[in-house]
Backbone of each chain as ProteinMPNN parsed JSONL, in Angstrom:
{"seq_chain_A": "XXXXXXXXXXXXXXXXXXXXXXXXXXXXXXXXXXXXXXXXXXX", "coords_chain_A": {"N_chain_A": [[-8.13, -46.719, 6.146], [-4.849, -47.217, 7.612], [-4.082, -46.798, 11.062], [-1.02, -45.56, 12.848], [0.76, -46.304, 15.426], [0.232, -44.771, 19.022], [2.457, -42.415, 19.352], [5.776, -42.898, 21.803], [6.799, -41.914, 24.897], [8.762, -38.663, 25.014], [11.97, -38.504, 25.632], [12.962, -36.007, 26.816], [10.866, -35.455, 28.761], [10.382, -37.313, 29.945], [12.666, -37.386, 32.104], [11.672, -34.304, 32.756], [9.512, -35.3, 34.291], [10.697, -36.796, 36.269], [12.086, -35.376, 38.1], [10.111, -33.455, 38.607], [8.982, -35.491, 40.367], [11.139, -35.714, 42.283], [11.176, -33.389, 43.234], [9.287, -32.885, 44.583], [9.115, -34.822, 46.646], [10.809, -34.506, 47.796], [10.172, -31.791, 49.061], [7.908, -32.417, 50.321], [9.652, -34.341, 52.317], [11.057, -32.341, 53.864], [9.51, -30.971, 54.871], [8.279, -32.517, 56.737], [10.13, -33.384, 58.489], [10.66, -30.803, 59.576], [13.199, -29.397, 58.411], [12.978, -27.606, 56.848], [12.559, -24.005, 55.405], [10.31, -22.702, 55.642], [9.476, -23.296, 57.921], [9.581, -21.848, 60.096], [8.766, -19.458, 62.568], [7.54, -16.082, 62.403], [7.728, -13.397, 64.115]], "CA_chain_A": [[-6.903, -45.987, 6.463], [-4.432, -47.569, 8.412], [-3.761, -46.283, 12.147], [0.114, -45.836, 12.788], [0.656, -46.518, 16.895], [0.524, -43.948, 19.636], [4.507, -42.552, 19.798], [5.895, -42.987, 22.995], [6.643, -40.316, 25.726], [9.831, -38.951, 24.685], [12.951, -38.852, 27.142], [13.102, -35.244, 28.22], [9.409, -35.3, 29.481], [10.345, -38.844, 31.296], [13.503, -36.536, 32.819], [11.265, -33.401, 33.519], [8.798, -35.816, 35.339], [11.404, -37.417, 37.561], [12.478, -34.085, 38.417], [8.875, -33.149, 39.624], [8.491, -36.332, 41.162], [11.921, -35.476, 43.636], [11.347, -31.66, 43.685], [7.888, -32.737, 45.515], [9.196, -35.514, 47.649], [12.168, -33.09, 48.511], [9.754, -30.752, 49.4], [7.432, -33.033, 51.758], [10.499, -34.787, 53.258], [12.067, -31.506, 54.446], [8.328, -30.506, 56.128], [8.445, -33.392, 57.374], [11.69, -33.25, 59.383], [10.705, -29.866, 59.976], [14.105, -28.342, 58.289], [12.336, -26.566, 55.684], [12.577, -22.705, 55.928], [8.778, -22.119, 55.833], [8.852, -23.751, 59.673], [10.009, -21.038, 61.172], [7.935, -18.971, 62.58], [7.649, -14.53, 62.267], [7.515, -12.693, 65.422]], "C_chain_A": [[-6.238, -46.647, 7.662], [-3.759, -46.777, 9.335], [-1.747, -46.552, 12.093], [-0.445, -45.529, 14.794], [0.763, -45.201, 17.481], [2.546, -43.699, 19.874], [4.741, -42.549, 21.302], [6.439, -41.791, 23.411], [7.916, -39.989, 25.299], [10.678, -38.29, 25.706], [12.995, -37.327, 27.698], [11.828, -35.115, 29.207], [9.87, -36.36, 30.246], [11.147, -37.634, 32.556], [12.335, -35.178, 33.883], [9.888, -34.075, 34.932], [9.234, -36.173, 36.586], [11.787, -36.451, 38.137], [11.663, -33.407, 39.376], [8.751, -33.507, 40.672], [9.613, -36.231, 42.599], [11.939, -34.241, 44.052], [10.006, -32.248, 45.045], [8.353, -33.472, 46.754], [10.414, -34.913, 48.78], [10.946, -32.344, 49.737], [8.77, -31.442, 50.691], [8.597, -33.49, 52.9], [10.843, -33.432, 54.139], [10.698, -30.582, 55.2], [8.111, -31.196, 56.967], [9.17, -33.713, 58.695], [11.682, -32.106, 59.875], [12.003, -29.072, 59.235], [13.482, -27.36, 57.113], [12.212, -25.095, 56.484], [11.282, -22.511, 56.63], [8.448, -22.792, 57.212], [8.815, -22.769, 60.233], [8.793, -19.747, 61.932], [8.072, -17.097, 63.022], [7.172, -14.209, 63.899], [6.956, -11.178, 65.522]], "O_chain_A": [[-6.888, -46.704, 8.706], [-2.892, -46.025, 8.891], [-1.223, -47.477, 11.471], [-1.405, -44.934, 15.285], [1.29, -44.341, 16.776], [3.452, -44.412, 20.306], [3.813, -42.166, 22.015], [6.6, -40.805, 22.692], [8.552, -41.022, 25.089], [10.169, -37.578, 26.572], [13.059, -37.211, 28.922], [11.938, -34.676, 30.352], [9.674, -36.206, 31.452], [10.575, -37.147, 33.531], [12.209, -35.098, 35.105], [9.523, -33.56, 35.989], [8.648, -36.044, 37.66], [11.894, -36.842, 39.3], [11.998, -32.924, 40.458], [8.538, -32.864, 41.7], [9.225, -36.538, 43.726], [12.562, -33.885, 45.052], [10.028, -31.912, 46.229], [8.111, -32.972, 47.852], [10.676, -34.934, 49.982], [10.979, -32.431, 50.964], [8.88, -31.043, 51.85], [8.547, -33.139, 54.079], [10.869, -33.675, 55.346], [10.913, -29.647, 55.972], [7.735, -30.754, 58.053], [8.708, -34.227, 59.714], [12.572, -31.926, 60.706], [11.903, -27.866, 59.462], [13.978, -26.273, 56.816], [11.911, -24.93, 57.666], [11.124, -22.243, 57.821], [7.284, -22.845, 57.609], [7.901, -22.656, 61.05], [7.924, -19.387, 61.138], [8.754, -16.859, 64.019], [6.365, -14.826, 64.594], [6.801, -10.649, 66.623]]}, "seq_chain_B": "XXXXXXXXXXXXXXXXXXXXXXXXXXXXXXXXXXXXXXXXXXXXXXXXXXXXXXXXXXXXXXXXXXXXXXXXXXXXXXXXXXXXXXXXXXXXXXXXXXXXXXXXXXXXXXXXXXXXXXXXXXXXXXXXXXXXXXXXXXXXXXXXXXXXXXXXXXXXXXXXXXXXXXXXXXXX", "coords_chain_B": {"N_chain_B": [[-10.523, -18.206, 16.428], [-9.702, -14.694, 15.986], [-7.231, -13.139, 13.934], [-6.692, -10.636, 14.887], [-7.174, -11.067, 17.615], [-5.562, -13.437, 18.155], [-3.235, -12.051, 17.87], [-3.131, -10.008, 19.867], [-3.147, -11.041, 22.454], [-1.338, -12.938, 22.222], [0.776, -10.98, 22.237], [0.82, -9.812, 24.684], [1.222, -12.031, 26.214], [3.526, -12.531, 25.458], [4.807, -10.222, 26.812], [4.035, -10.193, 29.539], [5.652, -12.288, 29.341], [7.785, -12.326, 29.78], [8.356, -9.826, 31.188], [7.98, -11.193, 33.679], [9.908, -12.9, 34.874], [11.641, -11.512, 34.854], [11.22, -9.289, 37.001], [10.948, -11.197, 39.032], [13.57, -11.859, 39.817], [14.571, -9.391, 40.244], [13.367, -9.372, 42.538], [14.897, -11.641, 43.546], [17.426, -10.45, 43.852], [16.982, -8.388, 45.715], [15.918, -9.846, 47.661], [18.785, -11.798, 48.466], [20.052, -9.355, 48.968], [18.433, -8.707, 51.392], [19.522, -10.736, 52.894], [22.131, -10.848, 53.308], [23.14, -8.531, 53.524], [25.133, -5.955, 54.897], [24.52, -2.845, 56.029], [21.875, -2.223, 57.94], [20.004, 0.007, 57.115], [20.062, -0.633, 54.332], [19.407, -3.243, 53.966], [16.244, -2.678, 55.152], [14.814, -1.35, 53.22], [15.442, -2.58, 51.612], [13.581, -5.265, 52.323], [11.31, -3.59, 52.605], [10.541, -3.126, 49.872], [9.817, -5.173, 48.899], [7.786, -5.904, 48.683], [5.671, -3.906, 47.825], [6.914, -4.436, 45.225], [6.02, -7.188, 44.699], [2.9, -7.089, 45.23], [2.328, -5.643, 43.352], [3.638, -6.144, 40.662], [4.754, -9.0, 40.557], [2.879, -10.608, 41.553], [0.499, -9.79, 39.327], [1.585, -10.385, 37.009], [2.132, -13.312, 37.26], [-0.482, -13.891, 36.926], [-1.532, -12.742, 34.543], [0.676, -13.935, 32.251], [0.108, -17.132, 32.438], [-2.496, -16.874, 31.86], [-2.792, -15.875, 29.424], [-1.058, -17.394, 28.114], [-2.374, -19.444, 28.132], [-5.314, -18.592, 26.712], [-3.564, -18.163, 24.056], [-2.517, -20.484, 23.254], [-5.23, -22.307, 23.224], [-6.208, -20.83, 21.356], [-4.809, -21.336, 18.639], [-3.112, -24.116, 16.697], [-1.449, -25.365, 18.144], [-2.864, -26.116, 20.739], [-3.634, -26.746, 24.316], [-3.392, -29.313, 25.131], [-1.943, -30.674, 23.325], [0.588, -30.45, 22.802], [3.638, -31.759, 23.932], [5.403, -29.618, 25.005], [3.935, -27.675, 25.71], [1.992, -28.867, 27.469], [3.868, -29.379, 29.668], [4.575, -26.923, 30.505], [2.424, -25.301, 31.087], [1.751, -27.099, 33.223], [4.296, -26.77, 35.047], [3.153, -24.288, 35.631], [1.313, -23.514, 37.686], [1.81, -24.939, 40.125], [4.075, -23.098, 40.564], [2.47, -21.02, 40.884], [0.992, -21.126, 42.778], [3.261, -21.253, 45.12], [4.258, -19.261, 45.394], [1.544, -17.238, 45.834], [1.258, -18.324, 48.45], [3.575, -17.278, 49.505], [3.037, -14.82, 50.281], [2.089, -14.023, 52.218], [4.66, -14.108, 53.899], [6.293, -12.625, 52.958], [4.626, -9.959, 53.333], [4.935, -10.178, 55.801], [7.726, -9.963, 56.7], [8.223, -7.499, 55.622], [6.062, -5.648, 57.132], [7.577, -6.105, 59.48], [10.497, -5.079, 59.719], [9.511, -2.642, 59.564], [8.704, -1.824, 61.88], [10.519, -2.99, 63.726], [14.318, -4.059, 64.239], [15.917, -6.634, 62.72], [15.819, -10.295, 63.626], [18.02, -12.942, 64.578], [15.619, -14.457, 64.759], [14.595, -14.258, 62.567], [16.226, -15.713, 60.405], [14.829, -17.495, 59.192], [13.2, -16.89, 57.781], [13.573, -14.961, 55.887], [16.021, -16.884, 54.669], [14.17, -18.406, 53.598], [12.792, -16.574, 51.514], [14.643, -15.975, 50.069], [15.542, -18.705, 49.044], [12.822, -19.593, 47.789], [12.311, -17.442, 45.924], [15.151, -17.636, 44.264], [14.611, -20.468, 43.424], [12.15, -20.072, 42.026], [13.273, -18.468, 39.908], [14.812, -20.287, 38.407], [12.574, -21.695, 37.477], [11.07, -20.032, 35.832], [13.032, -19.417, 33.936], [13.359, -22.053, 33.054], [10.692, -23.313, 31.521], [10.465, -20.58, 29.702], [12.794, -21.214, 28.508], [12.028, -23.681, 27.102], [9.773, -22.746, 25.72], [11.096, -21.191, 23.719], [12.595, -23.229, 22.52], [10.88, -24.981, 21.877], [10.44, -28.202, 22.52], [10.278, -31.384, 20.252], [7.675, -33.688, 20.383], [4.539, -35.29, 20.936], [1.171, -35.299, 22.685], [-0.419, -37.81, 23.592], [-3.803, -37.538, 22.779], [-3.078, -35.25, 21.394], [-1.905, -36.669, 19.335], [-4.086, -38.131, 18.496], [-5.948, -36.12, 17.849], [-4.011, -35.573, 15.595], [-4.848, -37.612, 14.086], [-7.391, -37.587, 13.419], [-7.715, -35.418, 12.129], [-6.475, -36.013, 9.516], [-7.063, -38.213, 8.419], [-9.429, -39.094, 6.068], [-12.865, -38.142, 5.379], [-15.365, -40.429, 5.444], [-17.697, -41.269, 2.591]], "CA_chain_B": [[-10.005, -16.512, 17.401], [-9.492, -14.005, 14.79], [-5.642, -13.087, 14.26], [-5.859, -9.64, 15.312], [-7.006, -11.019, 18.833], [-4.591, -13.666, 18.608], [-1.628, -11.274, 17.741], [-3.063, -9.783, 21.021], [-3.599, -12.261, 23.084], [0.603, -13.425, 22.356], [1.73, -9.502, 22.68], [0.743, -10.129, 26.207], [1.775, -13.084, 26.592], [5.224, -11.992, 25.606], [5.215, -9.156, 27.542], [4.062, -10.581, 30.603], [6.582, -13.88, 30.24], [9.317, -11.508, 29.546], [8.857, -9.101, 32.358], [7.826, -12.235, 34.751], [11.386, -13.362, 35.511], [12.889, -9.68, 35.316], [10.812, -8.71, 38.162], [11.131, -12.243, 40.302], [15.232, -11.786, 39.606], [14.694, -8.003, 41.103], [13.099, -9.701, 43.957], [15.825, -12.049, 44.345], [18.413, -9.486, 44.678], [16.573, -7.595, 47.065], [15.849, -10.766, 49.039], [19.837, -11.845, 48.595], [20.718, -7.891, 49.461], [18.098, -8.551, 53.079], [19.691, -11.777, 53.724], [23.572, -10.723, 53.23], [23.552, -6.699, 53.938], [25.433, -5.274, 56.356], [24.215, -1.951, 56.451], [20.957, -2.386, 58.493], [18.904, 0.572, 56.09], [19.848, -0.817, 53.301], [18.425, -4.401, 54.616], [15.053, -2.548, 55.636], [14.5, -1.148, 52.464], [14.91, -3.855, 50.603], [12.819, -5.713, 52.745], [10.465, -2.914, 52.554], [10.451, -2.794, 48.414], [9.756, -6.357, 48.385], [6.074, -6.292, 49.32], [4.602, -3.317, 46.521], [6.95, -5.187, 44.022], [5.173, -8.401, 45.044], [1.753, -6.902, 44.799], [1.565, -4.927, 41.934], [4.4, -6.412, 39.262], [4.48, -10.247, 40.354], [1.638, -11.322, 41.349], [-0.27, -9.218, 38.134], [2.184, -10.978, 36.009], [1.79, -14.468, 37.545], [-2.058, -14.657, 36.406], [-1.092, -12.321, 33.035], [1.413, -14.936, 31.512], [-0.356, -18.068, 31.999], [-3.84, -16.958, 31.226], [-2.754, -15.015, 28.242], [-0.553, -18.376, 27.404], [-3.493, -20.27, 27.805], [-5.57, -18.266, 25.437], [-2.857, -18.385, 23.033], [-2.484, -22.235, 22.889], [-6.469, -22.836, 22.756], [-6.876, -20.294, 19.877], [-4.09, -21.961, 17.619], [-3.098, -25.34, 16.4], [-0.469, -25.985, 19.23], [-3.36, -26.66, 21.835], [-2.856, -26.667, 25.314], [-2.597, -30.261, 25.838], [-1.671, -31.612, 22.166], [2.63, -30.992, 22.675], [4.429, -31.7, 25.742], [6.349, -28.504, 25.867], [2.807, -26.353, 26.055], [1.268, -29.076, 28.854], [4.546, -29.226, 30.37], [4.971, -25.325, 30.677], [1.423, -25.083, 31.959], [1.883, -28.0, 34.684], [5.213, -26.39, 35.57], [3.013, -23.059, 36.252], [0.25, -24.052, 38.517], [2.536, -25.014, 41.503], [4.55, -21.888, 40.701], [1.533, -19.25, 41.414], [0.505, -21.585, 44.219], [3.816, -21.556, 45.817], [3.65, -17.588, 45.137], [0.561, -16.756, 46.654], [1.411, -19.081, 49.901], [5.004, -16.606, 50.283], [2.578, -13.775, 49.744], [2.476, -13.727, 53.58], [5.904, -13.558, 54.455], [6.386, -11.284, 52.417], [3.877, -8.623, 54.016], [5.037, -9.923, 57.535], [8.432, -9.342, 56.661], [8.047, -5.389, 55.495], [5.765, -5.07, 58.906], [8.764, -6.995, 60.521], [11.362, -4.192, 59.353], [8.914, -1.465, 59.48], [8.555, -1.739, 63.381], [11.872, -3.304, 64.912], [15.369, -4.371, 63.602], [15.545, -7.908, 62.459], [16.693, -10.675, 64.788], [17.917, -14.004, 64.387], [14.4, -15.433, 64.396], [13.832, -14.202, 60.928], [17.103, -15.741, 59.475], [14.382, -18.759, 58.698], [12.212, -16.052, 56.755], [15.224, -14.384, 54.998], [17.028, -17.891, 53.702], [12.995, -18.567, 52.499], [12.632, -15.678, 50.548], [15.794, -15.906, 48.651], [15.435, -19.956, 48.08], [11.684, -19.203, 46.881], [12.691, -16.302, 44.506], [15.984, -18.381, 43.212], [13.835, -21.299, 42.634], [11.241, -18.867, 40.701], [13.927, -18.262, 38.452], [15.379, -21.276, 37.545], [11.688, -22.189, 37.143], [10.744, -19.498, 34.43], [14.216, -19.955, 32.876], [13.053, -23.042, 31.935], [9.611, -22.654, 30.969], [11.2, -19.875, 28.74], [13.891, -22.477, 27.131], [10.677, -24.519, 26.419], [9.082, -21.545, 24.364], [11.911, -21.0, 22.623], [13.365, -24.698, 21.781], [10.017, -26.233, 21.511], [10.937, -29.844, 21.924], [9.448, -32.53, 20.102], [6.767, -34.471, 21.363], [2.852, -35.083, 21.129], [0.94, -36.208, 23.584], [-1.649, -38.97, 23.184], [-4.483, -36.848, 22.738], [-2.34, -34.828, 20.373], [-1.989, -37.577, 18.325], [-5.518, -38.373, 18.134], [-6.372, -34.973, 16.751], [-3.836, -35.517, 14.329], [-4.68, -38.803, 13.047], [-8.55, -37.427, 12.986], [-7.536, -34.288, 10.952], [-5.342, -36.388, 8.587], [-8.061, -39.243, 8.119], [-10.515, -38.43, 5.35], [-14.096, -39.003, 5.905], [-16.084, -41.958, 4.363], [-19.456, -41.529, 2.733]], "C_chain_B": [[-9.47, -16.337, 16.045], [-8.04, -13.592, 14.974], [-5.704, -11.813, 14.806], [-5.993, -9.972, 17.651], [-6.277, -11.844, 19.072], [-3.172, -13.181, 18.668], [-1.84, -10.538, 19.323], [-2.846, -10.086, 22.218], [-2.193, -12.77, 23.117], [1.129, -12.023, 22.878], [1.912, -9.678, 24.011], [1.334, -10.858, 26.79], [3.555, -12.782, 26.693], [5.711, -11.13, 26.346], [5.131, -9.389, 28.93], [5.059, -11.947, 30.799], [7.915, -13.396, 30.249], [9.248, -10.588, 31.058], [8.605, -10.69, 33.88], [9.384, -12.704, 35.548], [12.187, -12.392, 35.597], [12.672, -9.532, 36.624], [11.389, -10.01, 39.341], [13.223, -12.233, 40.199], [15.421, -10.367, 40.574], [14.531, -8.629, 43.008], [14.118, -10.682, 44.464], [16.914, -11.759, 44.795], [18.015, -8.846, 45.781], [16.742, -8.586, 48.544], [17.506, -11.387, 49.597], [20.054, -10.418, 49.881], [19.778, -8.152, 51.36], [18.959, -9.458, 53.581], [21.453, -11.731, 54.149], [23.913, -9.787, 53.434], [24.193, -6.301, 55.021], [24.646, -4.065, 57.093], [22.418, -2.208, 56.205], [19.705, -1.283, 57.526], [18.737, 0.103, 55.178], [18.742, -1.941, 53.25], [16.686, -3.887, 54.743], [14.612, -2.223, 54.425], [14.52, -2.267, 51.286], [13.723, -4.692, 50.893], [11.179, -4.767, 52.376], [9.657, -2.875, 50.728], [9.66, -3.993, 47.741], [8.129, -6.626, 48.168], [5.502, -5.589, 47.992], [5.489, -4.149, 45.355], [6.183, -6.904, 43.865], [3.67, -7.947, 44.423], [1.326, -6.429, 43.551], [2.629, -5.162, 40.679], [4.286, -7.689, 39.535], [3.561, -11.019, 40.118], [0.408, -10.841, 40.239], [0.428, -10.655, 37.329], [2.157, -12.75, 36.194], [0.694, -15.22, 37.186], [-2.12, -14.289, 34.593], [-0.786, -13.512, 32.212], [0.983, -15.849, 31.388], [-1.71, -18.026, 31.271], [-3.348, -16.558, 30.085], [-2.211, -16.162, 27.233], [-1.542, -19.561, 26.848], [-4.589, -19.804, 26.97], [-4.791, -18.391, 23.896], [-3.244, -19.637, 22.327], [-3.848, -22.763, 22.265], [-6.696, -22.213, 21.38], [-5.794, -20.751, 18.347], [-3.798, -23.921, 17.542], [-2.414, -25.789, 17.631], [-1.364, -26.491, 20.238], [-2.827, -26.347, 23.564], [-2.649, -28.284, 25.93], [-2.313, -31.328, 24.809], [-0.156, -31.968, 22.181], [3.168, -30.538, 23.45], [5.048, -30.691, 25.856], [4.91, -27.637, 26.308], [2.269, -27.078, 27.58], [2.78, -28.807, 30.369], [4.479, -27.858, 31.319], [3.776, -25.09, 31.427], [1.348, -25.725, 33.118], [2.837, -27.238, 35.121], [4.491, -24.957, 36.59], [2.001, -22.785, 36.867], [1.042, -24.307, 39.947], [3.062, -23.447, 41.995], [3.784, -21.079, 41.391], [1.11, -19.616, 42.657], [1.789, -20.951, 44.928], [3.926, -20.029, 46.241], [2.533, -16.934, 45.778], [0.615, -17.592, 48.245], [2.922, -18.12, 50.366], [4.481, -14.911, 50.101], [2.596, -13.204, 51.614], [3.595, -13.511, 54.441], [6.495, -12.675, 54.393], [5.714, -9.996, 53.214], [4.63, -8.845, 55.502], [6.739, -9.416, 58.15], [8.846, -8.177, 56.752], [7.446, -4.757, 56.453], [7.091, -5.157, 59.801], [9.768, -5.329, 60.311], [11.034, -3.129, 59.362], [8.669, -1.382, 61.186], [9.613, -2.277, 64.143], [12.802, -4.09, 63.769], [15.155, -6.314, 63.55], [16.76, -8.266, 63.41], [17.083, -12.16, 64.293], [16.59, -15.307, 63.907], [13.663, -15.682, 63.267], [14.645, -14.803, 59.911], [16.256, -16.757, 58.091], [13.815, -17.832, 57.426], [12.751, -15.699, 55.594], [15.534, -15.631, 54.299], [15.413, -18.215, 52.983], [12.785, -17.972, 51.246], [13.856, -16.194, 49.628], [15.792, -17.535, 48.332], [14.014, -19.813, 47.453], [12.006, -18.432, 45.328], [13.84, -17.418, 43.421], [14.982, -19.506, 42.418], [12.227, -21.28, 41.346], [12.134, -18.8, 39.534], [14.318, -19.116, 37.759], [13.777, -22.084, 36.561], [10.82, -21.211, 35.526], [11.634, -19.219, 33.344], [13.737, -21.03, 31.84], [11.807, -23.305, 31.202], [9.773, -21.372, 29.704], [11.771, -19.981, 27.438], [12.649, -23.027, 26.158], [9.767, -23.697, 25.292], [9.687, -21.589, 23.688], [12.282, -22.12, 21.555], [12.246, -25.215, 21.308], [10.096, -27.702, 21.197], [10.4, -30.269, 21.329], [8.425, -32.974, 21.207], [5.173, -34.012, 21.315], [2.362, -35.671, 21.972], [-0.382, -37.237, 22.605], [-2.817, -37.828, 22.4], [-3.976, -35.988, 21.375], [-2.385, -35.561, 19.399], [-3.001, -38.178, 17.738], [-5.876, -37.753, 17.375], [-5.498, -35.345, 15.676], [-4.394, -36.286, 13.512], [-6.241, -38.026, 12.545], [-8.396, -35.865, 11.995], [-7.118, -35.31, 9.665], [-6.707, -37.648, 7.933], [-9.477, -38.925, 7.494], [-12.0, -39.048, 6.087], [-15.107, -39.383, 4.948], [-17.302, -41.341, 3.92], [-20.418, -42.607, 3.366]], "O_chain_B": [[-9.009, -17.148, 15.242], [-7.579, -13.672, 16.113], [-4.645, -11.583, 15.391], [-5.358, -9.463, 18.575], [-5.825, -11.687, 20.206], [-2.22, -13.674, 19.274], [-0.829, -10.463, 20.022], [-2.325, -9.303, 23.012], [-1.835, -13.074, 24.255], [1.854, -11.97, 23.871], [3.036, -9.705, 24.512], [1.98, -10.591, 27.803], [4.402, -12.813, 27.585], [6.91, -11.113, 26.623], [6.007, -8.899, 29.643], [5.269, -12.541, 31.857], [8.93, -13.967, 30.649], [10.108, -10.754, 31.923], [9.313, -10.791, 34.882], [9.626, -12.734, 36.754], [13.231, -12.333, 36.245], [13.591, -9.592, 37.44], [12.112, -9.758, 40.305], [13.805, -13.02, 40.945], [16.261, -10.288, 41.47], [15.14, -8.454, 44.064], [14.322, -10.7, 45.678], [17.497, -12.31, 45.73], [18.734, -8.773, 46.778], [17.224, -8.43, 49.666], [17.691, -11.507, 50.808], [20.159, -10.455, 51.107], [20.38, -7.834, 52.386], [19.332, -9.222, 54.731], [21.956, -12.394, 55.055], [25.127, -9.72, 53.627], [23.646, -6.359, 56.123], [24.229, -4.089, 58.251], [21.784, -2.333, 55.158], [18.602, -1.767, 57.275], [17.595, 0.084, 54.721], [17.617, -1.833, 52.764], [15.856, -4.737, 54.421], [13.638, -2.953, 54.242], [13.743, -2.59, 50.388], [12.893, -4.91, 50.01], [10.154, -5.311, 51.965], [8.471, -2.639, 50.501], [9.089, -4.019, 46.651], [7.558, -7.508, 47.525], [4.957, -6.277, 47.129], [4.776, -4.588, 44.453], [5.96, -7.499, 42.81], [3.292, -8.357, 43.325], [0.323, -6.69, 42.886], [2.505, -4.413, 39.71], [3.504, -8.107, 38.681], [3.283, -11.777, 39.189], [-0.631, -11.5, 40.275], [-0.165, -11.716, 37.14], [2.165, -13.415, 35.158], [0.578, -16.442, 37.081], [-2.503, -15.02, 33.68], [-1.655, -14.093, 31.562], [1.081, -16.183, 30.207], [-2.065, -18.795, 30.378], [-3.741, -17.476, 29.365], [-2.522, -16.209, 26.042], [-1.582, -20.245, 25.825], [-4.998, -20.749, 26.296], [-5.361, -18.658, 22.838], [-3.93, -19.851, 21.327], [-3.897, -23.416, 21.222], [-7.219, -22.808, 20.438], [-6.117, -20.455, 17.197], [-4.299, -24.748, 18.304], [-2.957, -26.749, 18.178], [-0.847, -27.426, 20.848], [-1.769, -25.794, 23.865], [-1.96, -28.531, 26.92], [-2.356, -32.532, 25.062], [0.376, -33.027, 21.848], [3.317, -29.363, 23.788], [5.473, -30.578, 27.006], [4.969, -26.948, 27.327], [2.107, -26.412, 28.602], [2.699, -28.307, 31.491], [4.361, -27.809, 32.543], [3.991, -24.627, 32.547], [0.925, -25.114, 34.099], [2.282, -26.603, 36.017], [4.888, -24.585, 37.694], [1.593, -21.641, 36.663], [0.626, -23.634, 40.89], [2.809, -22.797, 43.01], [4.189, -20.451, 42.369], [0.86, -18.807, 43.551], [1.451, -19.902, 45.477], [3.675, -19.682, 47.395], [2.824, -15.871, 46.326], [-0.188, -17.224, 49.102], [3.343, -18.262, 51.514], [5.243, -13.975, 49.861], [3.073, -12.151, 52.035], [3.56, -12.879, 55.497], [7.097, -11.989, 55.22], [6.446, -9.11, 53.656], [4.882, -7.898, 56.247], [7.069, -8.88, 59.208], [9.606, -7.722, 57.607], [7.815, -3.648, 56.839], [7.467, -4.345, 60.647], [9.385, -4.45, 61.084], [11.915, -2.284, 59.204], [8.311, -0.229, 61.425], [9.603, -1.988, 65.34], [12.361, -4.602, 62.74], [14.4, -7.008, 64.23], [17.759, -7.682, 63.829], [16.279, -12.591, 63.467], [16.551, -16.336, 63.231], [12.797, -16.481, 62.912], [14.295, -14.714, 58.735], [16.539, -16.886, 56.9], [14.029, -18.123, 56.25], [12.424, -16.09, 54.473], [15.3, -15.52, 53.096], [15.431, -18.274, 51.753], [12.63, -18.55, 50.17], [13.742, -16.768, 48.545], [16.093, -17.731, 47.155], [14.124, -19.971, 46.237], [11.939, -18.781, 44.149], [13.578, -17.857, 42.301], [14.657, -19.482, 41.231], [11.672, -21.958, 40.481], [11.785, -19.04, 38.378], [14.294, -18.989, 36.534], [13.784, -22.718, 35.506], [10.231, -21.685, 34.554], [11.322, -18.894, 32.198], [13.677, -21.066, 30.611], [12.016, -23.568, 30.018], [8.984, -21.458, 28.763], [11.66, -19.533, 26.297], [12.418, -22.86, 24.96], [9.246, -24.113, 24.257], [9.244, -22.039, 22.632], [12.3, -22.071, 20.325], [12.362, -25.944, 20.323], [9.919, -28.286, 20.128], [9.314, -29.702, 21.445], [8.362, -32.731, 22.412], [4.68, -32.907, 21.538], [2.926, -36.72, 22.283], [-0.902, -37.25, 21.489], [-2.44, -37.343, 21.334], [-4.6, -36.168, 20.33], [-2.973, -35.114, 18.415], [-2.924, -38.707, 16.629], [-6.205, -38.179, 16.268], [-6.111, -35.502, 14.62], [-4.549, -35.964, 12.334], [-6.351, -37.846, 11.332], [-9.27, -35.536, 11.192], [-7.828, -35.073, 8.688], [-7.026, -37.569, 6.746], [-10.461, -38.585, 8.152], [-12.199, -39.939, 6.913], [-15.541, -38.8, 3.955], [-18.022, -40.854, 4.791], [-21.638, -42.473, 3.278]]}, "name": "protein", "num_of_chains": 2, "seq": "XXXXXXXXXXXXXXXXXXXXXXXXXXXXXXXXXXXXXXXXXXXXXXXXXXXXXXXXXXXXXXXXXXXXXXXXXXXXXXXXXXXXXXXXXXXXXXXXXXXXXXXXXXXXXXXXXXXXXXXXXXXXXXXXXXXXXXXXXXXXXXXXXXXXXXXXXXXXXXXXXXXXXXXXXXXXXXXXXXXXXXXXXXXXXXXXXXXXXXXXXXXXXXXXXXXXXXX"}
């Protein structure tokens, strides 16, 4: 029985990845820099 | 899994992915209504509402929906990591409950906050949190939602394995 190839990833999964990949770096940069809400601190 | 526990096993599922974004939408009006209110009771009470709807409708429904999704998936053909909308939807909802149980504290310190003195500038940070948390809750089980419904295309590797080994007779 002949194998047919693995299909490749298809484009909205590429999209929802890149999406991840700047929600996260969003999300370090801006702890980073400190402007992120969650700095602040409750009194 | 026998169908009457998977007809169960989805009821849930539906019921908890359906009320999941009602309730986090309640909470983002409330958290809007603390962060934009004029009238200072109204503000406290919202603030105040935010905490038992937190404890006992979100965070239930936060462990509800995925476990119940994740029974689903394992007890039928769809899998949970054979077609990118099911792994997707499950990766998408692993950060979510994290990010959820880490605003589980602001939350309580908030409703103390408002329950013992008027809010002051120092909380505006707390306030614009809450309501970008909650919004970004919603747009996040919006789409997770879409993904149930539309079911894109797409198998993953693994996916495709099982198929070929279902589909591929076997030799004497």
């Amino acid at each position: 029985v002949q194998r047919r190839s693995i299909p490749s990833t298809p484009r909205w999964v590429r999209l929802f990845g890149i999406a991840a990949i700047v929600l996260v770096l969003v999300f370090i940069l801006m702890h980073l820099t400190g402007t992120a809400p969650m700095t602040h601190r409750m009194q | 899994m026998t169908p009457a526990l998977r007809k169960f096993a989805l009821t849930l599922h539906v019921i908890s992915s359906v009320g999941f974004p009602g309730a986090v939408t309640c909470f983002l009006a409330l958290a809007t209504l603390g962060l934009v209110g004029q009238d200072p009771q109204l503000v406290r009470a919202a603030y105040a509402a935010m905490a038992p709807i937190t404890w006992f409708v979100i965070l239930p429904l936060s462990f509800v929906a995925p476990l119940t999704g994740i029974v689903s998936s394992l007890g039928t053909s769809w899998g949970l990591f054979r077609h990118y909308w099911v792994l997707v939807k499950f990766l998408m909802t692993i950060p979510s409950t994290a990010i959820l149980l880490v605003h589980m504290r602001p939350i309580d310190l908030m409703a103390d906050a408002v329950a013992a003195r008027a809010l002051t500038a120092a909380d505006l940070g707390a306030q614009i949190q809450l309501v970008m948390a909650s919004g970004l809750a919603v747009i996040v089980l919006i789409v997770a939602t879409a993904l149930s419904v539309y079911k894109p295309r797409g198998v993953t590797p693994y996916g495709w394995r099982k198929q070929q080994d279902q589909r591929t007779p076997v030799l004497p």
